[in-house]
PDB file of the backbone (N, CA, C, O) and the ligand in Angstrom, with CONECT records:
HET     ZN  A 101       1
ATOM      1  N   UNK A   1      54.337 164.243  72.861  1.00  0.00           N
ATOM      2  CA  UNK A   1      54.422 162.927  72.197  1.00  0.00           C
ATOM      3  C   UNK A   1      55.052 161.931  73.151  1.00  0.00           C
ATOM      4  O   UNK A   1      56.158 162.223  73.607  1.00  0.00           O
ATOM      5  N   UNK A   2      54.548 160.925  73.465  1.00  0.00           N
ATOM      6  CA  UNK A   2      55.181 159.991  74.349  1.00  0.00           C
ATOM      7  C   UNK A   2      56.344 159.043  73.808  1.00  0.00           C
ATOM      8  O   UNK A   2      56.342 158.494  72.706  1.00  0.00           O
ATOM      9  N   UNK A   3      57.086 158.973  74.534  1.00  0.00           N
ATOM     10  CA  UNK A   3      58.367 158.398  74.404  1.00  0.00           C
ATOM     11  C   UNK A   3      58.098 156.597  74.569  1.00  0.00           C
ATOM     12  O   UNK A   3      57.479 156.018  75.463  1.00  0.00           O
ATOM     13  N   UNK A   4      58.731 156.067  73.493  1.00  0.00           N
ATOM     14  CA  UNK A   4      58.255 154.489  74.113  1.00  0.00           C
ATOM     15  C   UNK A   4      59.966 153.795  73.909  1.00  0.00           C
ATOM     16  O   UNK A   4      60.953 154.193  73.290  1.00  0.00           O
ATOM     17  N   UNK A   5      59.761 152.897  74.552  1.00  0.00           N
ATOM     18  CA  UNK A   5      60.997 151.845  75.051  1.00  0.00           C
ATOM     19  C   UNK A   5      60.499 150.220  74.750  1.00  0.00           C
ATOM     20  O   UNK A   5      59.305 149.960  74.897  1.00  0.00           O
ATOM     21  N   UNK A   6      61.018 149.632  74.518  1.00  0.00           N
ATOM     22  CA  UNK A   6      60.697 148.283  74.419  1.00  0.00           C
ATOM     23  C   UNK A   6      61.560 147.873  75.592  1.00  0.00           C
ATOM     24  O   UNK A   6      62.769 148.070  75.464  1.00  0.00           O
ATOM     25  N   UNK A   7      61.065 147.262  76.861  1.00  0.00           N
ATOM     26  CA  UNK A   7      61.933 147.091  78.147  1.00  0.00           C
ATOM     27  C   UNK A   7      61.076 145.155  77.663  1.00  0.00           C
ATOM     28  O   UNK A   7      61.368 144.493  78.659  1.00  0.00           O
ATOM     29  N   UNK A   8      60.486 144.450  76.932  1.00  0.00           N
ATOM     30  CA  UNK A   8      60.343 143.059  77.571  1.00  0.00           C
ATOM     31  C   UNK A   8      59.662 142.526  75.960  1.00  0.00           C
ATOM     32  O   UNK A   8      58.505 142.780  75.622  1.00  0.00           O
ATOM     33  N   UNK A   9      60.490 141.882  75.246  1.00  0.00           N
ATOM     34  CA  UNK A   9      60.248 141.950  73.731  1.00  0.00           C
ATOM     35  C   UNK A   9      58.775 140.259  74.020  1.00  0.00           C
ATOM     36  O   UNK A   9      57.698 139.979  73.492  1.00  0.00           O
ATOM     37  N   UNK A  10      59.542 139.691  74.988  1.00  0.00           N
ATOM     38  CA  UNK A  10      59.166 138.089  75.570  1.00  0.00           C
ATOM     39  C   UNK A  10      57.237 138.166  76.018  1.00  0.00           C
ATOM     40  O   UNK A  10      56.301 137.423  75.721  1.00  0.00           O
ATOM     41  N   UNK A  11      57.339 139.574  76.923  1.00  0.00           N
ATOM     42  CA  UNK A  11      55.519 139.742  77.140  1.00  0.00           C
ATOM     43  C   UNK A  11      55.311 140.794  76.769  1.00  0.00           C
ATOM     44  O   UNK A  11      54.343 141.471  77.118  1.00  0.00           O
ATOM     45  N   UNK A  12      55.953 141.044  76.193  1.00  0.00           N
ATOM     46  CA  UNK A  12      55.112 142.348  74.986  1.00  0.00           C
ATOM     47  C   UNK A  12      54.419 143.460  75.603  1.00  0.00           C
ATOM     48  O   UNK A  12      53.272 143.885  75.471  1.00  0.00           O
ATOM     49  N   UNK A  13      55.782 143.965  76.583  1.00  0.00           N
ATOM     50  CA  UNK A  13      55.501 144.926  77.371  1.00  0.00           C
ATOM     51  C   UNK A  13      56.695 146.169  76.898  1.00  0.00           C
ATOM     52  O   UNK A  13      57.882 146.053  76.594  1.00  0.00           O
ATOM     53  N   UNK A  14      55.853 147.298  76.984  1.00  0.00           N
ATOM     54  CA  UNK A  14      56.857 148.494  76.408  1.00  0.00           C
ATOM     55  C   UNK A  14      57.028 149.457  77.586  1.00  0.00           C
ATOM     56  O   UNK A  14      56.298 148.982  78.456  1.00  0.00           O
ATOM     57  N   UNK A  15      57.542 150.437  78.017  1.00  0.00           N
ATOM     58  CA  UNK A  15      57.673 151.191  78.671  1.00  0.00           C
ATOM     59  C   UNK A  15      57.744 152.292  77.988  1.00  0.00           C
ATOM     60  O   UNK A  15      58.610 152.575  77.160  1.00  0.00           O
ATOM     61  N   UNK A  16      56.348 153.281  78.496  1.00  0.00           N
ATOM     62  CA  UNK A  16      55.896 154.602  77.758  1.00  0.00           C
ATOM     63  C   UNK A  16      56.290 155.792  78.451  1.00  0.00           C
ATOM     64  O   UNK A  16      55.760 155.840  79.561  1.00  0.00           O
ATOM     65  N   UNK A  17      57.116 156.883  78.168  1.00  0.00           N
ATOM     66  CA  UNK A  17      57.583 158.092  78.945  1.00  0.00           C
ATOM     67  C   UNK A  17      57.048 158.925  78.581  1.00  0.00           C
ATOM     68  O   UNK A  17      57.078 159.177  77.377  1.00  0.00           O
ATOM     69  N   UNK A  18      56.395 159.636  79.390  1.00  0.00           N
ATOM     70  CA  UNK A  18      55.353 161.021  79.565  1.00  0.00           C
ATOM     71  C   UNK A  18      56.211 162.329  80.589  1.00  0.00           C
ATOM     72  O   UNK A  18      57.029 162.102  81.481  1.00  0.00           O
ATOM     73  N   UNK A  19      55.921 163.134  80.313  1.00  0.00           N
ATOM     74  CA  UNK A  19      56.999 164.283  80.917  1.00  0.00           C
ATOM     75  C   UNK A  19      55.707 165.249  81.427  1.00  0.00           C
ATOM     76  O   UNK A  19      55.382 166.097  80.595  1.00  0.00           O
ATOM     77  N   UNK A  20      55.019 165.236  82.534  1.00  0.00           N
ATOM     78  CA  UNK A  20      53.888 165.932  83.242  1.00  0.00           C
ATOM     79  C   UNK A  20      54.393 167.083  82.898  1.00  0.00           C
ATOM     80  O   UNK A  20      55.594 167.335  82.990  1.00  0.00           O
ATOM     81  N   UNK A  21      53.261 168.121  82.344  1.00  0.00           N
ATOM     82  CA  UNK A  21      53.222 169.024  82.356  1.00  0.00           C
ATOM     83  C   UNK A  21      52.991 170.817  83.166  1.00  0.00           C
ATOM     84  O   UNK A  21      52.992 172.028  82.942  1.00  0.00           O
ATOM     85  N   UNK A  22      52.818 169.752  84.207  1.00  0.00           N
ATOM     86  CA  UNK A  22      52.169 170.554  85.292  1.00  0.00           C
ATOM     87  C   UNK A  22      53.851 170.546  85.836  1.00  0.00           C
ATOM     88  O   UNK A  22      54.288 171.664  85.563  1.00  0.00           O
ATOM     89  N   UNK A  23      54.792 169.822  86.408  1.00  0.00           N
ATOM     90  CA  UNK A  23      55.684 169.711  87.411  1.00  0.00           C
ATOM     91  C   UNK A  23      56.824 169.750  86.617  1.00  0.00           C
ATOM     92  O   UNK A  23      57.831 170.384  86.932  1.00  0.00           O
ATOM     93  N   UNK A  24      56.653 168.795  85.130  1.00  0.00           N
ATOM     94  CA  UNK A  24      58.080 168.414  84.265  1.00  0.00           C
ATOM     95  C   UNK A  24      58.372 167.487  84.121  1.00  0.00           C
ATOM     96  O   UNK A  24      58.871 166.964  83.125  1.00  0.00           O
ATOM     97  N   UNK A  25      58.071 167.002  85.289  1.00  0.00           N
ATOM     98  CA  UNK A  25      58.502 165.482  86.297  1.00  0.00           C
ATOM     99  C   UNK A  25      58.585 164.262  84.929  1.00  0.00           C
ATOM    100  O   UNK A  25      57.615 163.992  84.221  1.00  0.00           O
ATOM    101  N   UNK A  26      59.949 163.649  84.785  1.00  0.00           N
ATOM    102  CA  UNK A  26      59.076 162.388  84.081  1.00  0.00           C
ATOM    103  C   UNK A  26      59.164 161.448  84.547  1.00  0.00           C
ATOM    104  O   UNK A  26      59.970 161.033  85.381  1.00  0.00           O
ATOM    105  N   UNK A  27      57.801 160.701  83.743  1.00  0.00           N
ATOM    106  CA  UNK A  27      57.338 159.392  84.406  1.00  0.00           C
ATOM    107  C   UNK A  27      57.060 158.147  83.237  1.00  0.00           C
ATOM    108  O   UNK A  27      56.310 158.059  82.265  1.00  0.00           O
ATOM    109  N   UNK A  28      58.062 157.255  83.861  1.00  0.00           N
ATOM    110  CA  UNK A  28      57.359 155.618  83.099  1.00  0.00           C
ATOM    111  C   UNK A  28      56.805 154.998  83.414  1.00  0.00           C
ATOM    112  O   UNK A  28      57.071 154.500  84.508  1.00  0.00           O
ATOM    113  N   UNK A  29      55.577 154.553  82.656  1.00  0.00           N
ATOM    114  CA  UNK A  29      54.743 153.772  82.880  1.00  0.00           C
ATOM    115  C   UNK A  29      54.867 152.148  81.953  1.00  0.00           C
ATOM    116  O   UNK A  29      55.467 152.211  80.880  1.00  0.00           O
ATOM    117  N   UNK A  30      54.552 151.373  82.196  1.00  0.00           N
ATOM    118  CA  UNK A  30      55.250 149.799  81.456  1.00  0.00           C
ATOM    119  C   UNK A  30      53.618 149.460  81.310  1.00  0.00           C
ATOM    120  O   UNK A  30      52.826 149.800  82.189  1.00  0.00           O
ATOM    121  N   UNK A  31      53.244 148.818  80.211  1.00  0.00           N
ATOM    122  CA  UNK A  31      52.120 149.057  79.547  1.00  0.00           C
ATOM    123  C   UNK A  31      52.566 147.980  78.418  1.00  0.00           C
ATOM    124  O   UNK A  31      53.687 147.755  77.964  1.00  0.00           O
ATOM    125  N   UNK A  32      50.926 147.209  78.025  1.00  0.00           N
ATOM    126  CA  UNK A  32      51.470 146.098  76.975  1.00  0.00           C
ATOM    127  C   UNK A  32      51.087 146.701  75.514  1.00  0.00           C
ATOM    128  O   UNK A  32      50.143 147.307  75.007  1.00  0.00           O
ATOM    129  N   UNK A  33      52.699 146.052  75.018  1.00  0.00           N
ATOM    130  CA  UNK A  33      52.214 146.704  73.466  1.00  0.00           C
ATOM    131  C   UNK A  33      51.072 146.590  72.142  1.00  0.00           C
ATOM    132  O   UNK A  33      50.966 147.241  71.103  1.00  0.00           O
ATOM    133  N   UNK A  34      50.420 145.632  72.618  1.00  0.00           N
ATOM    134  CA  UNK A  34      49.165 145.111  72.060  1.00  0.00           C
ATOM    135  C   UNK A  34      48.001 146.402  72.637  1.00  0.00           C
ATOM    136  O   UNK A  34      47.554 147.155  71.771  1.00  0.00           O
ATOM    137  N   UNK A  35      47.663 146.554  73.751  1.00  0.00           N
ATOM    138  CA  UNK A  35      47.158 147.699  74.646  1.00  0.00           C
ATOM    139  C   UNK A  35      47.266 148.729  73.730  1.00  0.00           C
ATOM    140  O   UNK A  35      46.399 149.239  73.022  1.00  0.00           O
ATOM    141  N   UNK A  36      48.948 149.069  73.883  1.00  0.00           N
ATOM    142  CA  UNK A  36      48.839 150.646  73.307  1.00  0.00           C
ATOM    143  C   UNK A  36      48.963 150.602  71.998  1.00  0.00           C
ATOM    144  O   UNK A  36      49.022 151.712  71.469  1.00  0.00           O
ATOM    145  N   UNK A  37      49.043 149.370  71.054  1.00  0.00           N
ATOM    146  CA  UNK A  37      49.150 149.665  69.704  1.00  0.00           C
ATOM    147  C   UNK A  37      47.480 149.954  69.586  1.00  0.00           C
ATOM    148  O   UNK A  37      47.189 150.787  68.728  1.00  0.00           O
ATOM    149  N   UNK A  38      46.372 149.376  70.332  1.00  0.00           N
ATOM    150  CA  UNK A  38      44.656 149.409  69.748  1.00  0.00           C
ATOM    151  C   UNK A  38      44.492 150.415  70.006  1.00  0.00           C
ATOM    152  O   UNK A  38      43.618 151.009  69.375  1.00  0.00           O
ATOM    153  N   UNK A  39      45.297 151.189  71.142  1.00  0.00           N
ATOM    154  CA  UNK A  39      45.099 152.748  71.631  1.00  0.00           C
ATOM    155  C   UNK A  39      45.277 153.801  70.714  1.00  0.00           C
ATOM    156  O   UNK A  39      44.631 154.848  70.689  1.00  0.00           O
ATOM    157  N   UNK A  40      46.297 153.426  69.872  1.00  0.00           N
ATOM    158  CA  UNK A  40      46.914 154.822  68.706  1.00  0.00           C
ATOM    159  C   UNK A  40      46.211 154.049  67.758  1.00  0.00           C
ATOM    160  O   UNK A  40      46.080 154.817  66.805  1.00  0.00           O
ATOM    161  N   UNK A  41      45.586 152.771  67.412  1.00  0.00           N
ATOM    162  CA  UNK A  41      44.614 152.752  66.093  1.00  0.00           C
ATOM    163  C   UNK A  41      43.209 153.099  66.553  1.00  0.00           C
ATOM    164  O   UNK A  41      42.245 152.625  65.952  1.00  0.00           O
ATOM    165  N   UNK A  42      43.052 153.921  67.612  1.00  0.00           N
ATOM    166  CA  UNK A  42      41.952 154.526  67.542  1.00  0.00           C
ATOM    167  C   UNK A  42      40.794 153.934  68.779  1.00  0.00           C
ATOM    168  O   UNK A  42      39.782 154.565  69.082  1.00  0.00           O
ATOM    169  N   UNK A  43      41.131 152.797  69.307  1.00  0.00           N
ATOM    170  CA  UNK A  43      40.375 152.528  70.437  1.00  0.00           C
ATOM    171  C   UNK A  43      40.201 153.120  71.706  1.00  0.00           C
ATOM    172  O   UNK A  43      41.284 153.360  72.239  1.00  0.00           O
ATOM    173  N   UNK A  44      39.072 153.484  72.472  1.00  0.00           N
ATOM    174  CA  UNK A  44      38.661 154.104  73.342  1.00  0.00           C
ATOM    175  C   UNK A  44      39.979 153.946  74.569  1.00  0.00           C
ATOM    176  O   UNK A  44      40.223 152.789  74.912  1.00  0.00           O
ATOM    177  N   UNK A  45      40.651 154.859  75.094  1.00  0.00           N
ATOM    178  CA  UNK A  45      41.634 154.664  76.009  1.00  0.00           C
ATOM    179  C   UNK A  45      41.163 153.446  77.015  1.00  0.00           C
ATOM    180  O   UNK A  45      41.992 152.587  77.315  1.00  0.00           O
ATOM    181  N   UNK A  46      39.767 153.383  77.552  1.00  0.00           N
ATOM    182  CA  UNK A  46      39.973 152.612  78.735  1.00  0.00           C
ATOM    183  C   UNK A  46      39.327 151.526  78.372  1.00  0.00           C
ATOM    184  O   UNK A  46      39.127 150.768  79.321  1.00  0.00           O
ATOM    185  N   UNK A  47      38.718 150.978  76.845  1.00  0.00           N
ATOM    186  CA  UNK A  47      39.220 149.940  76.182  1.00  0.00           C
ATOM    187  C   UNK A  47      40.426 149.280  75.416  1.00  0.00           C
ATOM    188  O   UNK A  47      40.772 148.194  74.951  1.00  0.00           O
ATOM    189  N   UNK A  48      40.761 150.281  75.528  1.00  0.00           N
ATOM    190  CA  UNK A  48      42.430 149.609  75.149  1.00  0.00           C
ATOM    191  C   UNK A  48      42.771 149.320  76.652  1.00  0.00           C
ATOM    192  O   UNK A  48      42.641 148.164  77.054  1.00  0.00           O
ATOM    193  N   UNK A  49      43.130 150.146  77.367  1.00  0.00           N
ATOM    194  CA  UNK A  49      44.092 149.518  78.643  1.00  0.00           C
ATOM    195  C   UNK A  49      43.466 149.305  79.499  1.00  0.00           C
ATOM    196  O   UNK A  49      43.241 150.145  80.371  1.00  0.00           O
ATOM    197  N   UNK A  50      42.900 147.867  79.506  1.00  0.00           N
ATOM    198  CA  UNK A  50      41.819 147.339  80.378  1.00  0.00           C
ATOM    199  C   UNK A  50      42.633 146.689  81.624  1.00  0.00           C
ATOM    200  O   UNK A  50      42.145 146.135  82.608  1.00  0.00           O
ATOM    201  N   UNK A  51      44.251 146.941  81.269  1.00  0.00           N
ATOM    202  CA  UNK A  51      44.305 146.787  82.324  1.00  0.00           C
ATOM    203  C   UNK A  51      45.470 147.617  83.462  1.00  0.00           C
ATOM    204  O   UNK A  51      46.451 147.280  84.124  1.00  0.00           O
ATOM    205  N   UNK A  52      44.726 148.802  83.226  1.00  0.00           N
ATOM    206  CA  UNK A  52      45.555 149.933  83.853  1.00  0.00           C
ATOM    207  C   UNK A  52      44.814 150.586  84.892  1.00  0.00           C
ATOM    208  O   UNK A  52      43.612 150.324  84.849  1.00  0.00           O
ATOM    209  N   UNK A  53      45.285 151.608  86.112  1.00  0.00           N
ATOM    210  CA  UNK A  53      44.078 152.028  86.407  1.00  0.00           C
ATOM    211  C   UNK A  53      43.616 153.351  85.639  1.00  0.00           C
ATOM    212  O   UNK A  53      44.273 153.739  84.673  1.00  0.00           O
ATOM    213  N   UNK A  54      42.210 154.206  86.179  1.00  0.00           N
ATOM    214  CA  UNK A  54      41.849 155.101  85.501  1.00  0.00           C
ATOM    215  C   UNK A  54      43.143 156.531  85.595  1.00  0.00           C
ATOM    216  O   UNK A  54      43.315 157.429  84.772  1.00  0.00           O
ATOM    217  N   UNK A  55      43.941 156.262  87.010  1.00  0.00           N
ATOM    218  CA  UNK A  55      45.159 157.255  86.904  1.00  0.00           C
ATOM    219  C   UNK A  55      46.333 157.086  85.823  1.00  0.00           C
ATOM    220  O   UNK A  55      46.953 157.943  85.194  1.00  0.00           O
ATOM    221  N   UNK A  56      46.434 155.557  85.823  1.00  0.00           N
ATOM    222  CA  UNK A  56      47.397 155.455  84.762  1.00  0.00           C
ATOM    223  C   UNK A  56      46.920 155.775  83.509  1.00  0.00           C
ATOM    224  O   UNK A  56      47.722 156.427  82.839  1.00  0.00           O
ATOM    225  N   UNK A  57      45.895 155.528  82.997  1.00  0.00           N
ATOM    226  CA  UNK A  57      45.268 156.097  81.718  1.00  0.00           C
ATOM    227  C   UNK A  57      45.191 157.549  81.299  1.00  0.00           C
ATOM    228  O   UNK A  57      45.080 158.014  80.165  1.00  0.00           O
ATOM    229  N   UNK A  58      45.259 158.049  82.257  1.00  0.00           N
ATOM    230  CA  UNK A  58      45.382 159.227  82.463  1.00  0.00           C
ATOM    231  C   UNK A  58      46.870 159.930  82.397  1.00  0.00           C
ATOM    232  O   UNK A  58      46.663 161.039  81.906  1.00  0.00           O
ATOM    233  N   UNK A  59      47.806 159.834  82.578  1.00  0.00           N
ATOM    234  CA  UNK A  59      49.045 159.912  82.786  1.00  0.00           C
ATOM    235  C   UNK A  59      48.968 159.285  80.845  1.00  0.00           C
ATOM    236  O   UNK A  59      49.038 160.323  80.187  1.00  0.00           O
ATOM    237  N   UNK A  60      48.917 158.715  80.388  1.00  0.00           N
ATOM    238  CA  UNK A  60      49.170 158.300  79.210  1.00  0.00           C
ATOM    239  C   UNK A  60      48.423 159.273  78.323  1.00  0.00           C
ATOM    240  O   UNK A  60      49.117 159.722  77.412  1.00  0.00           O
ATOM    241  N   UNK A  61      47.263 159.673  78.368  1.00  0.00           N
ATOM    242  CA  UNK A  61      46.202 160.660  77.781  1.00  0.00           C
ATOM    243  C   UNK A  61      47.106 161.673  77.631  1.00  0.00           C
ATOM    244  O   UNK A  61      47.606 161.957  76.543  1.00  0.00           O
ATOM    245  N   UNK A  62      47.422 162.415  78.984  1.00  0.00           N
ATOM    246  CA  UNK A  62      47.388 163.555  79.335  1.00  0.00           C
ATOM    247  C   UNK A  62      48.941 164.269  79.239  1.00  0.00           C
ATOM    248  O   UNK A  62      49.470 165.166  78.582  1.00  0.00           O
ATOM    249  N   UNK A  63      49.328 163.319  80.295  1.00  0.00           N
ATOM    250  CA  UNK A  63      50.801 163.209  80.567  1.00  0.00           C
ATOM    251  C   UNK A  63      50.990 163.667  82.127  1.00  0.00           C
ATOM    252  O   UNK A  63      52.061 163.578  82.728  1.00  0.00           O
ATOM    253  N   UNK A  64      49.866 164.134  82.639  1.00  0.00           N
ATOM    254  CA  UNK A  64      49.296 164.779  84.148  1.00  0.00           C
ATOM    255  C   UNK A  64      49.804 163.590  85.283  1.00  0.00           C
ATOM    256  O   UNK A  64      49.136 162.564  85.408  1.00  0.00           O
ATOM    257  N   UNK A  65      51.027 163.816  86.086  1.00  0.00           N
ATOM    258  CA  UNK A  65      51.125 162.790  86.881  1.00  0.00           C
ATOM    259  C   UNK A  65      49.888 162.939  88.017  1.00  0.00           C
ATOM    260  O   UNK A  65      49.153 163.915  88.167  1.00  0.00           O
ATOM    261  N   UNK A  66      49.882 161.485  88.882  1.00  0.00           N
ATOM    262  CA  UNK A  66      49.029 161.271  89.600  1.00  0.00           C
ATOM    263  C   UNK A  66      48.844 162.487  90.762  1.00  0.00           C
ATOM    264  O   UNK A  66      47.766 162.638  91.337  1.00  0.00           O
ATOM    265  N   UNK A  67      49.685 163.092  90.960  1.00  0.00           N
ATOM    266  CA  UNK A  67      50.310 164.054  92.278  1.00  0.00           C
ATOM    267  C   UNK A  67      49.400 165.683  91.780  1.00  0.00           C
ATOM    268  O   UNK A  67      48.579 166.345  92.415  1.00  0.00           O
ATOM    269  N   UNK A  68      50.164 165.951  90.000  1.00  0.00           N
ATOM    270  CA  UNK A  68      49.658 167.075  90.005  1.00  0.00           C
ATOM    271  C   UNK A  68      48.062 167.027  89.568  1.00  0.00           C
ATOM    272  O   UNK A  68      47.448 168.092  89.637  1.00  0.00           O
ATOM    273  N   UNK A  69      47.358 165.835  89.120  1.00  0.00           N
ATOM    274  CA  UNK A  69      45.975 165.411  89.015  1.00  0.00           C
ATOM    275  C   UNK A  69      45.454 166.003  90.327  1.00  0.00           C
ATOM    276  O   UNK A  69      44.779 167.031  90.367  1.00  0.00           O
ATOM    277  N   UNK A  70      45.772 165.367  91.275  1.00  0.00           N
ATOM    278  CA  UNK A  70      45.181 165.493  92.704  1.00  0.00           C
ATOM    279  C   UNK A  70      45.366 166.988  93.128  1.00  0.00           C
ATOM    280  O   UNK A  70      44.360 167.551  93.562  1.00  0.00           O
ATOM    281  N   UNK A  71      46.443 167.642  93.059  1.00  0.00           N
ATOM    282  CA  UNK A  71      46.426 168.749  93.242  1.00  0.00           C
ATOM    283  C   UNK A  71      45.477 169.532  92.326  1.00  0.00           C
ATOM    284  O   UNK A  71      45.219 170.650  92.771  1.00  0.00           O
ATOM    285  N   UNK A  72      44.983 169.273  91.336  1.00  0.00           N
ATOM    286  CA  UNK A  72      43.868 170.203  90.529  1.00  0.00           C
ATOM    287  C   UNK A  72      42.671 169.444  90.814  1.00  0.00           C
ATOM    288  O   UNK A  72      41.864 170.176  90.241  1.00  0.00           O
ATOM    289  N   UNK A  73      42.193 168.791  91.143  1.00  0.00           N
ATOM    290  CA  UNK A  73      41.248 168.206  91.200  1.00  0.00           C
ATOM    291  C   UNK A  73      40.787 168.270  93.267  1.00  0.00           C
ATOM    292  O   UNK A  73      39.646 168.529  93.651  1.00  0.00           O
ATOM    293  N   UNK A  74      41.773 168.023  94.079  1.00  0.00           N
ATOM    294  CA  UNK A  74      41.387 167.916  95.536  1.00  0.00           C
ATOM    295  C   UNK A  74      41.917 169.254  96.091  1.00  0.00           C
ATOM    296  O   UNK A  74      42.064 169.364  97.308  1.00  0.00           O
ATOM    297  N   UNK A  75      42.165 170.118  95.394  1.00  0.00           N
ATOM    298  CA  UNK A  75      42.579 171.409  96.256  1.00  0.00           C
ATOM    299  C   UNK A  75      42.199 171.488  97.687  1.00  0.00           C
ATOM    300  O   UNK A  75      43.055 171.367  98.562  1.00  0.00           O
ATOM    301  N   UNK A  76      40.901 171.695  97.967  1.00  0.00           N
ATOM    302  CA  UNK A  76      40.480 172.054  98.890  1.00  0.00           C
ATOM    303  C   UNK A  76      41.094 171.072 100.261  1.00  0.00           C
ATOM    304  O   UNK A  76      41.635 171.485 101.286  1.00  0.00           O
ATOM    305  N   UNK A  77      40.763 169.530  99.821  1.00  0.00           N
ATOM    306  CA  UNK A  77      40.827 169.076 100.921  1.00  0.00           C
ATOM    307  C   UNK A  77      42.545 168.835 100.821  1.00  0.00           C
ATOM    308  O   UNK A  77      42.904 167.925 101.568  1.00  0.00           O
ATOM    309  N   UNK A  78      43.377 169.311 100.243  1.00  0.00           N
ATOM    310  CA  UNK A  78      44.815 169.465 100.219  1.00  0.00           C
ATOM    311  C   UNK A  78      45.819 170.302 101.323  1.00  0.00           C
ATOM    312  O   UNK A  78      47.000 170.110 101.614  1.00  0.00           O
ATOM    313  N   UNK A  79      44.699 171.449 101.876  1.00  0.00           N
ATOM    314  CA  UNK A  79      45.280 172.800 102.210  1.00  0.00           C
ATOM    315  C   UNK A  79      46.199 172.192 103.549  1.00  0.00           C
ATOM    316  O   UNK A  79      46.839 173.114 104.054  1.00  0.00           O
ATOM    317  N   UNK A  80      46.345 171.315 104.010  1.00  0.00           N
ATOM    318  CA  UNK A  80      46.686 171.396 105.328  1.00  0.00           C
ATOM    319  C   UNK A  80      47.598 170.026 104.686  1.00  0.00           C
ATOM    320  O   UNK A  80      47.770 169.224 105.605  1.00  0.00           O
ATOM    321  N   UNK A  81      48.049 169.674 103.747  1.00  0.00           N
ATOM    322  CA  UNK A  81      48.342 168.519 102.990  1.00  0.00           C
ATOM    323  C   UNK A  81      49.917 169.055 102.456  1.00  0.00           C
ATOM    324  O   UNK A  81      50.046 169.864 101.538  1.00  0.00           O
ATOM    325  N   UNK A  82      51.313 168.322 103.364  1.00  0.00           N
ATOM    326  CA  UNK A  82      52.681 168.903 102.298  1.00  0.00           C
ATOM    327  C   UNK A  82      52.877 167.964 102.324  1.00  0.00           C
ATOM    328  O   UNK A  82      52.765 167.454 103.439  1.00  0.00           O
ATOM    329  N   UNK A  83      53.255 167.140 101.291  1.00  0.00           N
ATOM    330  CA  UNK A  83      54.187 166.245 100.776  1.00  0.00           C
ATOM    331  C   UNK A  83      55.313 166.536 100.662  1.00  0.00           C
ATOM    332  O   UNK A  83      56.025 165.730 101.261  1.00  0.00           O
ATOM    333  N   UNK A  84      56.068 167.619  99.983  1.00  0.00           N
ATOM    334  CA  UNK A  84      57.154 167.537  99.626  1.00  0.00           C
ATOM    335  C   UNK A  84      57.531 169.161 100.181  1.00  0.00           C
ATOM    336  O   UNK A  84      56.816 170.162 100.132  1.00  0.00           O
ATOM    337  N   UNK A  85      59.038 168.993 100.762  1.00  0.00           N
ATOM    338  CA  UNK A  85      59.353 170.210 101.719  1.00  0.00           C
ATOM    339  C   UNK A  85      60.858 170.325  99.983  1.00  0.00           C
ATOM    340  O   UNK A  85      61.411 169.584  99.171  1.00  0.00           O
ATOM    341  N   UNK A  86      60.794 171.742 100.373  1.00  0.00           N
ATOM    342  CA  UNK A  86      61.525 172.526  98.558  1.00  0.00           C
ATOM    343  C   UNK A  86      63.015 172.235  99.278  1.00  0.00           C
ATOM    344  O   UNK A  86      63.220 172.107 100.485  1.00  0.00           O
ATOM    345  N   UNK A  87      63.884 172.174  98.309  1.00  0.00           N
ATOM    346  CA  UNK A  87      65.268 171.666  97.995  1.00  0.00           C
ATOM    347  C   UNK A  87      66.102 172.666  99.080  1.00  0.00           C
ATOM    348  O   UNK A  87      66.169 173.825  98.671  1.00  0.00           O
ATOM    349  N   UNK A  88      66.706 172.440 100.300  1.00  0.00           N
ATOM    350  CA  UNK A  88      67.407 173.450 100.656  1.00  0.00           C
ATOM    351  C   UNK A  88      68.846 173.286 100.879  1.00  0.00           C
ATOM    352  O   UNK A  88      69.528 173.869 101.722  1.00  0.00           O
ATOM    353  N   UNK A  89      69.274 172.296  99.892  1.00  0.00           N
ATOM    354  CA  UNK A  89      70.847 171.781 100.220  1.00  0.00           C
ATOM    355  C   UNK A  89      71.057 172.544  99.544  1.00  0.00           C
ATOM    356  O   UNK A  89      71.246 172.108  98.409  1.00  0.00           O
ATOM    357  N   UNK A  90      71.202 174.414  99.716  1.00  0.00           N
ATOM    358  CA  UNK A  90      72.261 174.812  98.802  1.00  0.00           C
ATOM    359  C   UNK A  90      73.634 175.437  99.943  1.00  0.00           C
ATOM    360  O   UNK A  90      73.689 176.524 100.520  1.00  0.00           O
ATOM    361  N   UNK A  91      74.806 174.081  99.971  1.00  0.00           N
ATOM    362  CA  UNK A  91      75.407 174.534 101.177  1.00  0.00           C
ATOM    363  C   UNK A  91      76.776 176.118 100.181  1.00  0.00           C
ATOM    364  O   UNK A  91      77.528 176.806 100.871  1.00  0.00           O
TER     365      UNK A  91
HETATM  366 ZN    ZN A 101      53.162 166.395  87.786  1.00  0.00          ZN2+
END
């Protein structure tokens, strides 16, 4: 269930928290509340947020951040691909 925030009452912008399921990771996304109210009455995701991209829509759908998307989706051309080196400050 996504977490929402009212961060801008003035442009009617909310900030929506999604917790990826793949990593844990969470992530806010700031999104207008007009958008996501047509979204939960039932309008097609990428008619409601016409103005998001198709990753951010996604991340809202799903809850799948952009990182672990790519990792299920580009495996292959990933293999030679590290972003992130694992935690070794354990002094
Ligand atoms: Zn993730």
């Amino acid at each position: 269930m996504a977490k929402l925030d009212l961060i801008d009452v003035v442009n009617d912008l909310v900030k929506v928290v999604r917790t990826c399921p793949q990593c844990n990771k969470e992530q806010g996304l700031t999104v207008k509340y007009s958008e996501y109210q047509a979204w939960k009455d039932g309008a097609l995701i990428q008619n409601a947020f016409v103005s998001l991209t198709a990753g951010e829509r996604e991340i809202l759908k799903t809850g799948i951040c952009e990182k672990c998307w790519d990792e299920m989706f580009n495996f292959e051309e990933d293999e030679i691909y590290v972003d992130e080196t694992p935690r070794t400050d354990t002094f």
